[in-house]
PAVEX-43477 format. One line per field, with one value per residue (C-alpha): x, y, z. Coordinates in Angstrom, 3 decimals, decimal comma. Example, Ala and Ser with C-alpha at 12.3 -4.5 7.8 and 13.67 -1.06 7.14 Angstrom:
! residues 2
X <- [12,300_13,670]
Y <- [-4,500_-1,060]
Z <- [7,800_7,140]
//
This chain:
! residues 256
X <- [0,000_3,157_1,281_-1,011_-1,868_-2,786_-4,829_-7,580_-11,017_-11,821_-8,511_-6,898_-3,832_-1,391_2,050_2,029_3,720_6,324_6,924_7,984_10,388_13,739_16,570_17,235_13,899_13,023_15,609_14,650_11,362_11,958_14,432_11,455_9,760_11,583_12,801_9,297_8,511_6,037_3,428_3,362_3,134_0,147_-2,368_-3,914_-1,004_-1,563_-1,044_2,381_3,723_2,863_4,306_7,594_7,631_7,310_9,718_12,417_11,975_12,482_15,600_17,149_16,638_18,487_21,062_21,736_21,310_23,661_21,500_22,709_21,569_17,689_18,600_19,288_16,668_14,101_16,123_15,908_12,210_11,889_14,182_13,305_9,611_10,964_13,107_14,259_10,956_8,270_10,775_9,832_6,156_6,187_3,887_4,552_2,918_4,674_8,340_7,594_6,027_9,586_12,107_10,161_11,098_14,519_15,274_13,633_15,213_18,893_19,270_17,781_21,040_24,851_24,676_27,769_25,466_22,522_23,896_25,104_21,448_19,358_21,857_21,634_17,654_17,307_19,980_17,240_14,606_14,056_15,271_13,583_10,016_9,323_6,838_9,111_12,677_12,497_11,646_14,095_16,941_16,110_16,324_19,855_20,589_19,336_21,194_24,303_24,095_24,061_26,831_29,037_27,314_28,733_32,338_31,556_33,283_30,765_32,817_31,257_27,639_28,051_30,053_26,763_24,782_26,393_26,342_22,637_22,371_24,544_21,828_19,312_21,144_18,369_15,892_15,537_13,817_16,891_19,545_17,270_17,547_21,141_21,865_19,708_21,418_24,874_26,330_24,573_26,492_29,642_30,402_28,561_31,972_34,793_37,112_36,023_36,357_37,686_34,787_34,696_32,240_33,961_32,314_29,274_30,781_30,266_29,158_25,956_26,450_26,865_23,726_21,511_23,300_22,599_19,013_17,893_16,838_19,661_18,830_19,688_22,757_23,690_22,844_25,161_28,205_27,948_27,889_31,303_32,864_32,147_34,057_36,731_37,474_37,382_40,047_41,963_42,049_42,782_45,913_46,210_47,941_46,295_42,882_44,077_42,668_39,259_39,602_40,645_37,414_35,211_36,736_36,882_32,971_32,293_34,698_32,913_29,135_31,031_32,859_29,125]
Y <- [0,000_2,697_4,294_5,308_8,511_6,958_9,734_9,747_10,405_13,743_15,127_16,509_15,756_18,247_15,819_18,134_20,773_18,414_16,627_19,617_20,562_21,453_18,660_20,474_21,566_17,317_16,613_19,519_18,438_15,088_16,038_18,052_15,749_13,031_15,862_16,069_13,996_11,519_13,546_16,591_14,532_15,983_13,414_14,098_12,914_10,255_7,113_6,652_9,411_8,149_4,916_6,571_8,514_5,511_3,319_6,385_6,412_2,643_2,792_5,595_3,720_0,438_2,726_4,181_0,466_-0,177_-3,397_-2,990_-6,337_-5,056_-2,507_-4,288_-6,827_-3,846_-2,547_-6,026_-6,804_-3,414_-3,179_-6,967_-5,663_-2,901_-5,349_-3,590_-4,567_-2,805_0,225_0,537_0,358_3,140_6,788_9,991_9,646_6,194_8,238_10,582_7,495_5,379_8,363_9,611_6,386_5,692_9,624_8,685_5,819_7,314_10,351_7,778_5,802_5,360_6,942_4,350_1,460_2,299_4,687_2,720_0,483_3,381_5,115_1,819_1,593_4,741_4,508_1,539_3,866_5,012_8,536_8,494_9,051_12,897_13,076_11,706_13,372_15,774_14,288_11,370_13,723_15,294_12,532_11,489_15,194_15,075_11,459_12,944_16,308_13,461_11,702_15,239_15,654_12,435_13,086_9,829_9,474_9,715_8,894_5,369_6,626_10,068_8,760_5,672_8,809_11,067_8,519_8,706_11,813_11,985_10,177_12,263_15,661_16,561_16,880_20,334_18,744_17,017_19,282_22,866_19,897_19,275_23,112_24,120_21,551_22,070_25,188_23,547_19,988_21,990_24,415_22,342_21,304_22,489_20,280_21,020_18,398_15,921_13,107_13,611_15,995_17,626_15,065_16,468_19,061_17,708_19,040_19,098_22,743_23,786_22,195_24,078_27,546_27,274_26,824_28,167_31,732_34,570_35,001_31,138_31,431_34,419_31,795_29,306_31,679_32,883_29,038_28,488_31,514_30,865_27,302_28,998_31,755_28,978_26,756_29,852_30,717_27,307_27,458_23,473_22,784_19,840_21,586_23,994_20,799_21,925_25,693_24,166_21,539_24,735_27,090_24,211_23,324_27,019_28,604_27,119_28,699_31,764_32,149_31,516]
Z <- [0,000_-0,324_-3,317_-0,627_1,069_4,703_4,704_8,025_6,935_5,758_6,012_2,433_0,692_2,015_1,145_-2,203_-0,014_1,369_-1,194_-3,656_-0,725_-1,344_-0,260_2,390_3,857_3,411_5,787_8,564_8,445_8,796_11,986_13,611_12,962_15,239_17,809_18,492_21,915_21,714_23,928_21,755_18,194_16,030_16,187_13,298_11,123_8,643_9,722_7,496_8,975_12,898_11,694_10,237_13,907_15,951_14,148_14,186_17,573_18,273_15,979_18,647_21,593_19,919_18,868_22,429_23,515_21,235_19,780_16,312_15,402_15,872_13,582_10,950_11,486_10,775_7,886_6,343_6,881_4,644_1,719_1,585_0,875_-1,958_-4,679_-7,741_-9,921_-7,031_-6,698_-10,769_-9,793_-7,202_-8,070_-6,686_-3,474_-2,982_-3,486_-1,136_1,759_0,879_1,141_4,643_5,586_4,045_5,309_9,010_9,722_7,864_10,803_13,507_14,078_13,249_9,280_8,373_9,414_7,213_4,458_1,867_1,774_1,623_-1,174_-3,379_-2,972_-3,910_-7,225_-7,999_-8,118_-12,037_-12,964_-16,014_-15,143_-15,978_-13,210_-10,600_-11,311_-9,363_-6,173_-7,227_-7,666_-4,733_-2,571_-4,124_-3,003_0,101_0,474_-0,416_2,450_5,030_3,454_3,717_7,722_8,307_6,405_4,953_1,012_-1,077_-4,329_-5,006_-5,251_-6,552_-9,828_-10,365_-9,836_-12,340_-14,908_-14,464_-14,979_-17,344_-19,580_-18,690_-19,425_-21,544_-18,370_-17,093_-13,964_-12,971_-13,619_-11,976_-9,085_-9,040_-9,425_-6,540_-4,497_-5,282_-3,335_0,261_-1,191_-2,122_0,969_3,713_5,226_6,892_4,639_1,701_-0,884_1,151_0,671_-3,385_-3,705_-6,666_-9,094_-8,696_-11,275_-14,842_-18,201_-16,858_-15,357_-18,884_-20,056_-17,373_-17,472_-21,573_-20,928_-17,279_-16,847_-16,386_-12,169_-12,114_-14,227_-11,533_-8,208_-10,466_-10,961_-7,014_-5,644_-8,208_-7,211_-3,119_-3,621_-5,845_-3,154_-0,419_-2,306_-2,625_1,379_1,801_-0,124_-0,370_-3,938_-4,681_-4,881_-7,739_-9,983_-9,146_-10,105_-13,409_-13,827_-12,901_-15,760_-18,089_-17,580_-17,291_-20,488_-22,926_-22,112_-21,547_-24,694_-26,912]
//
């Protein structure tokens, strides 16, 4: 039933607003969400949602237990429910139920114990379905912001990732996505580009600033130059590499 609403009776379809969420916004909603104790939860949320909440909240306590082993017996009772063939089947609504509780479950315990299941269920989900590539690309996004919270490499995942996108480079959806996410991906830590964040640049920046709309291009150009100035402060020579991948993807739109 994850194509679902779980909505109670009477009560409208208000996931529209969360679900067109930014990355970022997803995740802080989800962590209110969980901060929230148990006595002040809004009973009135759907049923999926109180669900999500209570199994978060079981996932802490084995995690403070330290009962890892219960942990992954839940995590395996649930991707075994999702194979490959009913991740292809899944609609809008049933993206947004999985990812609240791929995301939930994700910031609930140790991110190295969980991380790299939730990152290949989600790289099973198809990115070619127009109606869904934006909240698919979001999640990866959104996946990958924990992965640079955690200082966990996300090299591995990002490069399967870009070669998706790399087929779909055609898809405004995806790339307006990628470019919205990029700066928070880019400058969220300290050591910057230590985890392999740097393949998120690819020729796929030129694609969107050839197409998007001139105050995008500008939000583009800022993000780049923010990184640039940071590698520069930095002083480390080995990060002079990226100056030169951002002038080489950004030269060529410049010079037309």
């Amino acid at each position: 039933k994850i194509n679902s609403p779980f909505l109670i009776a009477g009560q409208s379809p208000n996931f529209m607003q969360v679900s067109n969420n930014s990355a970022e916004a997803m995740l802080d909603q989800l962590r209110k969400q969980q901060a929230m104790p148990i006595n002040k939860i809004n009973v009135n949320l759907s049923s999926f949602t109180m669900f999500t909440y209570a199994l978060g909240k079981m996932v802490e306590k084995f995690s403070v237990d330290n009962q890892k082993i219960q942990i992954q017996k839940i995590l395996g009772r649930i991707l075994s429910k999702f194979p490959a063939g009913k991740l292809q089947q899944l609609n809008e609504m049933g993206i947004h139920n999985i990812l609240k509780l791929l995301f939930t479950l994700a910031m609930s315990t140790d991110f190295t114990e969980i991380s790299q299941k939730v990152t290949n269920m989600l790289l099973q989900i198809p990115l070619d379905k127009s109606n869904l590539q934006q909240q698919v690309m979001r999640a990866h996004m959104a996946m990958i912001m924990l992965y640079c919270e955690n200082q966990v490499n996300i090299t591995p995942d990002v490069t399967k990732l870009m070669s998706q996108v790399n087929v779909q480079i055609e898809k405004p959806n995806i790339l307006k996505t990628l470019a919205e996410s990029l700066p928070l991906v880019l400058l969220r830590s300290d050591e910057i580009f230590e985890n392999g964040e740097e393949i998120l640049l690819d020729v796929w920046i030129t694609r969107y600033l050839q197409n998007c709309a001139v105050v995008e291009q500008d939000r583009v150009f800022e993000s780049l130059s923010k990184v640039i100035k940071r590698i520069r402060a930095k002083d480390i020579e080995n990060l002079s590499s990226i100056i030169i991948k951002i002038f080489n993807l950004l030269l060529p739109f410049l010079k037309q």
